[in-house]
C-alpha positions in Angstrom: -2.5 15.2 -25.7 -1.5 12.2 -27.9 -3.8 9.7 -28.4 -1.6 6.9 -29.6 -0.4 5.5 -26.3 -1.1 1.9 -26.5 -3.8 0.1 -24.1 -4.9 -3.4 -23.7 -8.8 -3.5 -23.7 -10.6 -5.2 -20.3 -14.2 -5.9 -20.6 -16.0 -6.1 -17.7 -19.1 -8.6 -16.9 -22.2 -7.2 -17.3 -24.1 -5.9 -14.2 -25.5 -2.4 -15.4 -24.7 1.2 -17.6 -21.8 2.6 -16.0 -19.8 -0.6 -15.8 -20.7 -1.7 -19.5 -21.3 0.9 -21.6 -18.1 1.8 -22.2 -15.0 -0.9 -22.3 -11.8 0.1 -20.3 -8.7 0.5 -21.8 -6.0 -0.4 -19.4 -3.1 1.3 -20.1 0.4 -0.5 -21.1 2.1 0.8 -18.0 -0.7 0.3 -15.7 -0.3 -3.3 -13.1 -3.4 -5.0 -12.0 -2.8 -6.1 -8.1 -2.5 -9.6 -7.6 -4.5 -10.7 -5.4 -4.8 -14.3 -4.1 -1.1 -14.8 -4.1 1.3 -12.2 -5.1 0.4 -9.3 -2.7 1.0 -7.3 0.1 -2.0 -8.9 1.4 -0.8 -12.3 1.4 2.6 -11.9 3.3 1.2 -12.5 6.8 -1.1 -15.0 5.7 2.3 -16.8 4.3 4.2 -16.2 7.0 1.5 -18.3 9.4 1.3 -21.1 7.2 5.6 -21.1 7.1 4.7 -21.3 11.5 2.4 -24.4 10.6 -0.8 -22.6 10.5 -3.6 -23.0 8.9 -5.0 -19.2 7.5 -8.1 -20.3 5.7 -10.0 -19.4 8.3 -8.7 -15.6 8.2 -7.2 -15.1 4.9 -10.8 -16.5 2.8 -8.4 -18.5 0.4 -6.3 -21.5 -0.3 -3.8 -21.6 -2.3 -2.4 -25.1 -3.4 0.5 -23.5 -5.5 1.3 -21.0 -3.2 4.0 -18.2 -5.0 5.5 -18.1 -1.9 5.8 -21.4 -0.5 9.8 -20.4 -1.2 9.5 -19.0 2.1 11.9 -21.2 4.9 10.2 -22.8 7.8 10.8 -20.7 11.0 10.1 -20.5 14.6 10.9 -16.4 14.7 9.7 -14.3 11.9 10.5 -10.8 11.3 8.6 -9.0 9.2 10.0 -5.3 8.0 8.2 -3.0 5.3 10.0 -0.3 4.1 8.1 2.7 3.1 8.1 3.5 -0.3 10.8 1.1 -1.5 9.4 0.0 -5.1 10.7 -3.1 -6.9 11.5 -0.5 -10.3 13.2 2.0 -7.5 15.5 -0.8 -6.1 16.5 -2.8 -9.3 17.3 0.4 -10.6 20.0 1.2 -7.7 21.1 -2.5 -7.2 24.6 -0.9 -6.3 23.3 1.6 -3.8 21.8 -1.8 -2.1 23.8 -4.9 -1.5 22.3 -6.5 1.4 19.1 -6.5 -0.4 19.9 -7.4 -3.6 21.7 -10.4 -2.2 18.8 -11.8 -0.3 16.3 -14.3 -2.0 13.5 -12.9 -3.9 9.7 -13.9 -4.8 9.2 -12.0 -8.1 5.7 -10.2 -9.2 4.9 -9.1 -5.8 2.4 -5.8 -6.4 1.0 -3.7 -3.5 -2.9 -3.2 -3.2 -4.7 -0.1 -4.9 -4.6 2.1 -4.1 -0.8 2.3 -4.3 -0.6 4.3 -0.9 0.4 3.8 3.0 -2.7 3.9 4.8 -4.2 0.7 2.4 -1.0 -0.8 2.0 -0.2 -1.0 5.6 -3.9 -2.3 6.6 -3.4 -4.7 3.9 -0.6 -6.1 5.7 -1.7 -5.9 9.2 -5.0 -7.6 8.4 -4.0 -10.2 5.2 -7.2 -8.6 3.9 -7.8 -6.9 0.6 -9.1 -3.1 0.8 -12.2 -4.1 -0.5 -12.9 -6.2 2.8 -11.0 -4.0 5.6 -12.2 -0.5 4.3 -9.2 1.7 4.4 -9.5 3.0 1.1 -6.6 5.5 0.5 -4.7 8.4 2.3 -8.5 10.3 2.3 -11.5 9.0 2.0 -15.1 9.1 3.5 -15.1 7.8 6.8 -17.8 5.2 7.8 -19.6 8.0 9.7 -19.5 10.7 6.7 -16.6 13.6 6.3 -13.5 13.2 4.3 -11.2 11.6 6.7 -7.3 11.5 6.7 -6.1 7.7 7.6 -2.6 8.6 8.2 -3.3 11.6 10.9 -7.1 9.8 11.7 -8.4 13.3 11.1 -12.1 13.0 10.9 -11.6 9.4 11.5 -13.9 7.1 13.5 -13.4 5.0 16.0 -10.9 2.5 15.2 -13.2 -0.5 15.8 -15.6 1.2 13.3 -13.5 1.4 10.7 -11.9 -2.1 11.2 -13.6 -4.3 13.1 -12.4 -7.6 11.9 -9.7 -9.2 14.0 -6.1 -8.2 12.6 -3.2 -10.8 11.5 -1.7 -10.7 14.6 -4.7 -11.2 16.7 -4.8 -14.4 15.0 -1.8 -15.4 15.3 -1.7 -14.7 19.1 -5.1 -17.2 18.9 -3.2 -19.4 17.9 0.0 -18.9 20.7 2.1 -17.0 18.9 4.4 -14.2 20.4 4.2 -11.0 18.2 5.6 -7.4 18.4 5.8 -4.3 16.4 8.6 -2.5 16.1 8.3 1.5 15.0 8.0 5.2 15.3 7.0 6.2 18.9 4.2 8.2 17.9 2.3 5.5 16.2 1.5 2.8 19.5 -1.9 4.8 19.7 -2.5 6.0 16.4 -6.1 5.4 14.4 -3.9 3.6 11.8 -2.2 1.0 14.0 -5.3 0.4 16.2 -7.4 -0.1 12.9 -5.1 -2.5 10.8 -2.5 -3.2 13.1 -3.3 -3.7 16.5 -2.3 -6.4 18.9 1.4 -6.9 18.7 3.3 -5.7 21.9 4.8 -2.1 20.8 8.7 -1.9 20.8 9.0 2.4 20.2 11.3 3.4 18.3 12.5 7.0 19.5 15.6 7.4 17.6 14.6 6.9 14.2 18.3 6.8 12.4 19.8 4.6 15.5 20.4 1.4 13.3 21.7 -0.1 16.6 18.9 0.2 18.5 16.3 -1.0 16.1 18.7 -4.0 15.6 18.6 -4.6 19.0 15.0 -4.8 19.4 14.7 -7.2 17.0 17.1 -9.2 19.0 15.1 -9.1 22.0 12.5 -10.9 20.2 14.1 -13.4 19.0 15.3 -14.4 22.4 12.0 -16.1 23.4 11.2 -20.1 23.4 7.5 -19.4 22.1 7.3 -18.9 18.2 7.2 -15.5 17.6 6.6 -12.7 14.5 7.9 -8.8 14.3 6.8 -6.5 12.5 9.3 -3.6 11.3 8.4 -0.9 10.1 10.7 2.3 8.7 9.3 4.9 6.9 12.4 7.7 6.3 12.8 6.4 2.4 9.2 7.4 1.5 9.8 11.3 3.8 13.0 12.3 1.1 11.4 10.6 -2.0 8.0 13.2 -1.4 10.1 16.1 0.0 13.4 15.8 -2.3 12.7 13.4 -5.2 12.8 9.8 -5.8 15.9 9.8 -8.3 17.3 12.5 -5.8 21.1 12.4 -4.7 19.0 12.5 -1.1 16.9 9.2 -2.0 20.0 7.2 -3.1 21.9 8.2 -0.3 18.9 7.4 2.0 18.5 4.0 0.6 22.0 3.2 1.0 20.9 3.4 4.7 17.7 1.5 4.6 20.1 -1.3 3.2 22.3 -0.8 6.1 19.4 -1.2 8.3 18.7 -4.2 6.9 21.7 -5.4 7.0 21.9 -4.8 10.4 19.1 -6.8 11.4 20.1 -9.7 9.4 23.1 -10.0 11.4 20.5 -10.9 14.5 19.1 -13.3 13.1 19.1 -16.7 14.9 19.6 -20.0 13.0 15.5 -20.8 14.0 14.3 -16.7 13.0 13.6 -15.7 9.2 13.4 -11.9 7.6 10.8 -10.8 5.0 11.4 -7.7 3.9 8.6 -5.4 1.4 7.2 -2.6 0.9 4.4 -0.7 0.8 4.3 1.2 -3.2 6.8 2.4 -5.2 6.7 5.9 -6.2 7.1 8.4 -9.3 8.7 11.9 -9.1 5.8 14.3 -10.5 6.9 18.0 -13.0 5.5 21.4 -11.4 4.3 21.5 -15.6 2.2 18.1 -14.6 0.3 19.0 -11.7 -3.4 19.8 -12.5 -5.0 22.1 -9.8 -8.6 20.5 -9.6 -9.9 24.2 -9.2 -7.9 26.1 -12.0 -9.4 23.4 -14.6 -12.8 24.7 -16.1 -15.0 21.8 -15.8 -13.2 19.6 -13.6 -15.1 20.2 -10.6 -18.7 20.4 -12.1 -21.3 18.5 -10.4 -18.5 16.8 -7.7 -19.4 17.1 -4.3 -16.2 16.0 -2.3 -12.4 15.5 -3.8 -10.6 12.4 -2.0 -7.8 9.9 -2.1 -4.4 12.3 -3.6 -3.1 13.3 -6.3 -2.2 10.5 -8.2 -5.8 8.6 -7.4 -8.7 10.5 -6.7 -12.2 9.8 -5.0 -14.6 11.9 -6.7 -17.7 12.0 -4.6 -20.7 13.0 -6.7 -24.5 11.9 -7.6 -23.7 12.4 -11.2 -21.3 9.6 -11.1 -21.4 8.8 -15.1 -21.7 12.2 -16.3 -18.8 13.4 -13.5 -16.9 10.3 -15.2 -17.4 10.9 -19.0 -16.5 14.8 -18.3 -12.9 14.1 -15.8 -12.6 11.4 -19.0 -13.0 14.5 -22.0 -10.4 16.7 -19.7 -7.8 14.6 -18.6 -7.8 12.8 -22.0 -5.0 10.1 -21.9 -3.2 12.0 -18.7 -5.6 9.5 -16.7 -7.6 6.4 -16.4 -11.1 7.5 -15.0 -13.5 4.8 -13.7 -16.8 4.7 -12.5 -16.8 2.9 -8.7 -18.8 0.1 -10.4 -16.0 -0.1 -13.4 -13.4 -0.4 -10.4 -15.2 -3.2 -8.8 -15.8 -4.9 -11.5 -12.2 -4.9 -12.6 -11.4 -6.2 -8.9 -9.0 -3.3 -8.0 -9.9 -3.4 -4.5 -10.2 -7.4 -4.4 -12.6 -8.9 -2.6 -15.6 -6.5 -2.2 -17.6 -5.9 1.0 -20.6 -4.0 0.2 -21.1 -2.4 4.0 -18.1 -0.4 2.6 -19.5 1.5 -0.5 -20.2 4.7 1.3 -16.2 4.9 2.0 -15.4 4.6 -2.3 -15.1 7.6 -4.9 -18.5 7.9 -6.9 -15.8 8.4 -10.0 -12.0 7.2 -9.6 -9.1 8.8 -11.8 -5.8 6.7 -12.1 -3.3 9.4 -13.1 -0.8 8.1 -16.0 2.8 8.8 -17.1 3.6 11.5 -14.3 0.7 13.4 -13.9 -1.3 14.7 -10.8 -4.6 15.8 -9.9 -3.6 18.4 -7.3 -6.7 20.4 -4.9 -5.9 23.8 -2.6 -8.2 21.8 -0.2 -5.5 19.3 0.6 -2.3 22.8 0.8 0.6 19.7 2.0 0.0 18.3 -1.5 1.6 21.0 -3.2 5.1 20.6 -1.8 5.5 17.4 -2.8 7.8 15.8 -5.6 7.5 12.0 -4.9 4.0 10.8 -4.9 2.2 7.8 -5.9 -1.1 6.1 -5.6 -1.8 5.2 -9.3 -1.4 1.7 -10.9 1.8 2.2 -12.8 4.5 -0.2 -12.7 6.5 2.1 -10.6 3.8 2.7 -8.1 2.0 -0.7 -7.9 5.4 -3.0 -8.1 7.5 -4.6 -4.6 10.2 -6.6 -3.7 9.5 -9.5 -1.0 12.9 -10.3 -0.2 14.0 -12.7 2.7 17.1 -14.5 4.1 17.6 -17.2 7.3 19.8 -16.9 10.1 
């Protein structure tokens, strides 16, 4: 592999070895998340303040030039994220997406890292950074040990265990206001939702592709005299870009829809109601010819006792942290970013750090580049997919917040 890709250099402060040792070169295409302001994790605490609230107490932060205090003043808020709908993906098929590209826009908006659902939707549900509410990828170690799945809860904890702190919407309803979440059926009792995203009332959602109905539901809550926020969330743009591709005939035609949808539920809108509309990453189509198998690699898996997060972040687990780190490092040469959990810490990649949840973190984190993968036959799903993401990329980390008034 090439070593001439350019990097910007981040020095982190001192605080021992493994975080100083060795400087980290951040790669050109790689985003920081931007916390305090510009991130998924800051919608709902925006949208309260927009209702007259006052977040400190919940969010941990004030923000006297907030980036999105463009957001309109509103008695009804609805709030959608569209599942893998990246800022890059969407500028790049403006056409295929007229409703959206004619709504307002607050630019620089990144997701959390890592750049998947589970995180990303926790962020949103909580206004808290990953560091703080725990949910740390797609797998991870679970506050009571094993590898756990946070999209199926396989191996996951109690809810309550994993997320204890009250969620956005619990705080909102503190403070009197309606809210509701509008989705898949399947998901009212998930570990997910009940982690990140409990307390709305739970519209389901049977018929995923009747644009009607979910239009209608929306509707419903807007009917009310109490101030009120929804929560919308679709996920089919995220299914084609893993299964067929993210610059797949199947994608655009599926994001035509999505815009469609939205459209549909602007049309609802009362003159007192507002819509956000973001997303949760972006994504990056990954070659057969770039997926690494973890356990065809001589050397990869040397002193590592667990594999987590996917394939284009992984959570080593190991004791050998800085040896496990300088050897993924040699091997993947500039195909990856490998950090040590204290590097990533340091660097602020998971915000603001609570230290109850370092059990849950990779010993030894690699941020794949370009369009590579770190694939493992312990994880089989992984190795149908095309569409994945996870990493810090542009096209990964980047979202649109979008919004329009009735």
């Amino acid at each position: 592999m090439s070593s001439s890709v350019p990097t910007h250099r981040f020095d982190e402060p001192s605080v021992n070895s493994s975080a100083t040792d060795n400087p980290v070169e951040l790669p050109d295409e790689f985003v920081l998340p931007r916390y305090g302001g510009r991130c998924l994790a800051d919608v709902m605490p925006a949208v309260a303040r927009s209702l007259g609230l006052d977040d400190r107490e919940w969010s941990g932060r004030s923000a006297p030039a907030d980036p999105m205090a463009a957001l309109p003043q509103a008695r009804h808020w609805v709030v959608m994220l569209v599942d893998g709908m990246g800022r890059n993906l969407v500028e790049e098929h403006a056409s295929l997406a007229p409703f959206l590209t004619r709504m307002n826009s607050i630019p620089d908006m990144t997701c959390a890292v890592p750049s998947t659902t589970a995180t990303s939707l926790t962020c949103l549900g909580t206004g808290m950074e990953p560091g703080h509410h725990g949910t740390l990828g797609y797998t991870f170690r679970s506050p009571e040990g094993p590898i756990m799945n946070a999209l199926s809860w396989a191996n996951g904890p109690d809810p309550l265990t994993m997320q204890a702190r009250p969620t956005a919407f619990e705080r909102l309803a503190e403070h009197g206001v309606e809210t509701f979440s509008i989705g898949p059926a399947g998901f009212v009792t998930s570990g997910l939702t009940q982690s990140g995203l409990r307390g709305p009332r739970y519209l389901s959602v049977r018929d995923e592709d009747d644009i009607d109905l979910r239009a209608e539901l929306v509707a419903d809550t807007l009917r009310g005299t109490t101030a009120s926020v929804s929560y919308v969330y679709e996920r089919s743009l995220d299914h084609v870009g893993h299964g067929s591709g993210c610059r797949s005939a199947q994608w655009r035609r599926r994001l035509t829809w999505t815009d469609e949808l939205v459209e549909a539920i602007g049309e609802v809108l009362t003159p007192d109601s507002a819509l956000v509309v973001t997303a949760d990453h972006g994504m990056v189509d990954v070659p057969e010819d770039h997926m690494i198998i973890a356990e065809d690699q001589a050397g990869l898996l040397a002193d590592v006792d667990e594999l987590g997060g996917e394939p284009r972040t992984r959570h080593v687990y190991t004791d050998h942290p800085d040896e496990v780190a300088e050897r993924w490092r040699s091997i993947l040469a500039d195909r990856a970013m490998v950090l040590t959990a204290d590097q990533a810490l340091h660097m602020g990649l998971l915000g603001k750090w609570d230290p109850a949840m370092r059990n849950r973190l990779g010993d030894v984190l690699a941020f794949m580049r370009g369009q590579w993968a770190v694939m493992t036959r312990q994880m089989p799903r992984e190795m149908s997919l095309i569409g994945m993401h996870g990493s810090l990329t542009d096209d990964e980390m980047l979202i649109p917040l979008l919004y329009c008034e009735g």
